[in-house]
C-alpha positions, 0 to 999 in steps of 0.5 A: 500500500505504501508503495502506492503512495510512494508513487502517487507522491513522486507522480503528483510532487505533493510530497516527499517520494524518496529511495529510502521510502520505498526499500523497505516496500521491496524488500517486505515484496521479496521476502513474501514472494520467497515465503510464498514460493518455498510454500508453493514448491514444497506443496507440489513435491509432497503431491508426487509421492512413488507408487506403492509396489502391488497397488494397481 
């Protein structure tokens, strides 16, 4: 949401839009991509799991 302002702010010159503002915005984006990636990636390994001998 803050990124949002951060752009509304350096588009409308009606504030303060600095680098230093908006780094934390990328790095909390990064760290939830990481989180939801990892969850994703080890949902679709637990789904493939080897046949069980006999089992037809």
């Amino acid at each position: 949401m803050s990124a949002l302002i951060e752009v509304a702010q350096g588009m409308s010159d009606t504030g303060n839009c600095e680098l230093r503002d908006v780094i934390p915005d990328v790095i909390g984006l990064l760290l939830g991509a990481g989180i939801v990636l990892t969850w994703k990636a080890s949902r679709s390994r637990a789904d493939v799991r080897p046949p069980i001998l006999g089992d037809d």
